[in-house]
C-alpha positions in Angstrom: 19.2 -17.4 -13.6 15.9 -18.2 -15.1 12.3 -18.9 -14.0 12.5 -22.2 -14.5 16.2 -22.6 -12.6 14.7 -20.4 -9.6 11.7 -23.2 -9.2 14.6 -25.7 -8.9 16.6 -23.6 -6.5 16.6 -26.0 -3.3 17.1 -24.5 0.3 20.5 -25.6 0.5 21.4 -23.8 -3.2 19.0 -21.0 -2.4 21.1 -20.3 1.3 24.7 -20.5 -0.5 23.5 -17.7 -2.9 22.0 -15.3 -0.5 25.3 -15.8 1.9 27.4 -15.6 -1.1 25.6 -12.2 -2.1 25.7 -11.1 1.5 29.6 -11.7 1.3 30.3 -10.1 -1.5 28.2 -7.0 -1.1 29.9 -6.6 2.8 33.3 -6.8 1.1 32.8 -4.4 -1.7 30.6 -1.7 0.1 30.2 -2.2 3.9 29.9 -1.6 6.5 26.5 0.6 5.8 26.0 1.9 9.4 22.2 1.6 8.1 19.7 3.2 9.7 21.0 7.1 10.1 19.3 8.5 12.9 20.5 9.4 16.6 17.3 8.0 18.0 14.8 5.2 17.9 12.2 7.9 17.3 14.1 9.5 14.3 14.4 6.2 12.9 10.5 5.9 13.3 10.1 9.4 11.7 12.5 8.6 9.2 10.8 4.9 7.9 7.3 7.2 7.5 9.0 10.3 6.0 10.9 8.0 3.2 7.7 6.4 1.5 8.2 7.1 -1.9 10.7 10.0 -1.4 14.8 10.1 -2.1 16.5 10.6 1.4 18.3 13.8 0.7 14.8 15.2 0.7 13.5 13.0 4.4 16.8 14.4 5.6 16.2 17.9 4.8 12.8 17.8 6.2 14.0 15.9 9.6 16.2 18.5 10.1 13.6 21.3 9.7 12.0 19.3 12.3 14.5 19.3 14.9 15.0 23.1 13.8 11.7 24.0 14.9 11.5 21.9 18.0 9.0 19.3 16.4 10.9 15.8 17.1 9.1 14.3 20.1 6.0 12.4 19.9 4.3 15.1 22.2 5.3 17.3 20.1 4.2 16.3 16.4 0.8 14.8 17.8 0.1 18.4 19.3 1.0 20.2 16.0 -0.8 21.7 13.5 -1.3 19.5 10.6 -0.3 22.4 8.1 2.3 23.7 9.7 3.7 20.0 10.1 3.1 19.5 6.1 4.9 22.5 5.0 8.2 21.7 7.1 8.7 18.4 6.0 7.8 19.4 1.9 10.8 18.0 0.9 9.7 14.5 1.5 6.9 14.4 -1.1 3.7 13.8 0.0 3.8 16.1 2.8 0.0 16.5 3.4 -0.4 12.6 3.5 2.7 12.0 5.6 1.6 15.1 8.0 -1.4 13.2 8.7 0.4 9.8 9.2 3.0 11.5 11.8 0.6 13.0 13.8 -1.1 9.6 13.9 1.7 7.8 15.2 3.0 10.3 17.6 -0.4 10.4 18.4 -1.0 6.3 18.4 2.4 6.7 20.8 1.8 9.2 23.2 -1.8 7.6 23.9 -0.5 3.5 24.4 3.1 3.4 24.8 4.6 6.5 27.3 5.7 8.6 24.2 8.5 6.0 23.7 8.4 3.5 20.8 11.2 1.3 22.5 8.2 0.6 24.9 7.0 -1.7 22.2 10.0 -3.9 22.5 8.7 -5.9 25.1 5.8 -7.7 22.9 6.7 -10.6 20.1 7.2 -9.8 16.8 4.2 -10.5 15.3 2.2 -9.2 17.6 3.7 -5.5 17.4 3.8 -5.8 13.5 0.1 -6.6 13.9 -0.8 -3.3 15.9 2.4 -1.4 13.5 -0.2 -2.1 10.6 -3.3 -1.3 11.9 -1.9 2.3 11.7 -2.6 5.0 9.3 -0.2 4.8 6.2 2.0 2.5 8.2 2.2 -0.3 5.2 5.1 -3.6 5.8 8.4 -1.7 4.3 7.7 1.2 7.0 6.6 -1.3 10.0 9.2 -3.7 9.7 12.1 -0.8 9.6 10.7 0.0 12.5 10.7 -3.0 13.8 14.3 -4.2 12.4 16.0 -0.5 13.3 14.6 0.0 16.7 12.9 -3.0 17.8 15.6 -5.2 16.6 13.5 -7.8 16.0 14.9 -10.0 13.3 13.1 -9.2 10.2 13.9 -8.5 6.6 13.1 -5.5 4.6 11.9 -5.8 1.5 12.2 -2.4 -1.0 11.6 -2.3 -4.3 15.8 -2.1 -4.8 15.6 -5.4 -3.2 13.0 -6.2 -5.8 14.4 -4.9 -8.8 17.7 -6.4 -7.9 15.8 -10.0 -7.1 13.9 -9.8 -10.5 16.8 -8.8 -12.7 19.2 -11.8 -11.6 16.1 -14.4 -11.4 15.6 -14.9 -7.7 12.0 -13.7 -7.8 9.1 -13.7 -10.1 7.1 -10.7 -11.0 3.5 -12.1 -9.5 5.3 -12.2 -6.1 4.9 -9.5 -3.5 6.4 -7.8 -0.5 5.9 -11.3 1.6 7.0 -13.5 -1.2 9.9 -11.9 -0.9 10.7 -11.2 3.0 9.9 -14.9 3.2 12.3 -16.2 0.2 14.9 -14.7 2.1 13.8 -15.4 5.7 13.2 -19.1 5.4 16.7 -19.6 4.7 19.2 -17.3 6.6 19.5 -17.4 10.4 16.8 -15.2 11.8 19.7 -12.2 12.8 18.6 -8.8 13.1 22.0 -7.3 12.5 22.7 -9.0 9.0 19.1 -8.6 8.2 19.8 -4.9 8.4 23.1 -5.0 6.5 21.6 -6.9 4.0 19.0 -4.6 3.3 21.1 -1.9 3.4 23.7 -3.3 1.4 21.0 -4.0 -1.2 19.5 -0.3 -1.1 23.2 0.7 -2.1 23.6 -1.5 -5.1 20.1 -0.5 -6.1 21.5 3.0 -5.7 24.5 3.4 -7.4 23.9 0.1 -9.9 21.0 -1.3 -10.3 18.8 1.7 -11.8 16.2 2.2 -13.7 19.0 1.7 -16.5 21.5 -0.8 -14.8 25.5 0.0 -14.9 25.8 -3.4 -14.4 29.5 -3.5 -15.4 31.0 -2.2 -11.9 28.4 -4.0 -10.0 29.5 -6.3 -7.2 26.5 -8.7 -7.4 27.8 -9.9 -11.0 30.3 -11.9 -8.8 28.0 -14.4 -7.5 25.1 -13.8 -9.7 26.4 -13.5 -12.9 25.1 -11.6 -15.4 21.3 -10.0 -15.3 18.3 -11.2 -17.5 18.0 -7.8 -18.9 
């Protein structure tokens, strides 16, 4: 699809493709079980940890988290910023993301009992709003955080979904991350649990297809989307 066909896409057109996608990607690849994590809280530390990091490395430095007793909000607020950095190296920009976790847990313990499921009871905007004002906490991490454990109904935008988007025409490259949440938002039934599949679903085409040099032979999207604009 081109530029010129995706100004033309109407709601109605723009709907059947997404669902059609959706479809497609759940029959060929799902059920994700997307976000892995056996707490809110790890999901939390998990959405900060990936920022520009692969998640073999998040999970290796999670689990030298846990390992040292670091993965409660007390906890990580208390710690010392070094020693926080050099346990969870694996994640890339560990001295940034040190800083950022302490933050949080910090932000946490202070406002909210320790407990980010505390933060379910305000509306959606209003706890993206304060998500934001954080250090480091950008709108890919705040709204896993508020899709995973909030379950507020939110897409997530990554730059798979991007990529993906761009390739097969259903975005243009001047649009950002809210050009995007919105393209999809504004015409699929605000649900956080096929919001989160569909994200997910999307990270795994990006994945295993839709790389930096596409094996675009295999992929599943090809069925409703045809072909990519290479």
């Amino acid at each position: 699809m081109n530029q010129s066909s995706l100004k033309e896409l109407t709601t109605h057109n723009r709907r059947w493709l997404l669902l059609g996608l959706y479809d497609v990607l759940e029959r060929a690849m799902g059920p994700t079980n997307w976000w892995p994590a056996e707490t809110p809280f790890e999901v939390c530390i998990g959405a900060i940890l990936t920022q520009n990091a692969p998640w073999s490395g998040v999970a290796r430095a999670i689990a030298n988290l846990k390992h040292e007793g670091l993965f409660d909000s007390a906890s990580i607020a208390c710690a010392d910023e070094k020693m926080l950095a050099d346990l969870i190296r694996p994640s890339i920009y560990y001295n940034q993301k040190a800083r950022r976790l302490k933050a949080f847990c910090l932000f946490l313990e202070e406002r909210y009992g320790g407990a980010v499921e505390n933060l379910a009871v305000l509306g959606l905007e209003e706890v993206r709003t304060i998500l934001l004002s954080l250090p480091g906490i950008g709108f890919e991490t705040a709204d896993s955080m508020l899709l995973y454990v909030l379950k507020k109904p939110i897409f997530v935008v990554d730059a798979y979904t991007k990529r993906i988007f761009l390739r097969h025409g259903l975005a243009q490259l001047s649009w950002g991350y809210e050009d995007l949440r919105h393209f999809v938002e504004d015409v699929l039934t605000p649900d956080p649990v096929k919001y989160g599949e569909f994200h997910a679903l999307l990270c795994l085409v990006g994945a295993q297809f839709c790389k930096r040099t596409p094996q675009c032979d295999a992929c599943p999207v090809r069925e409703v989307l045809g072909s990519p604009a290479l």
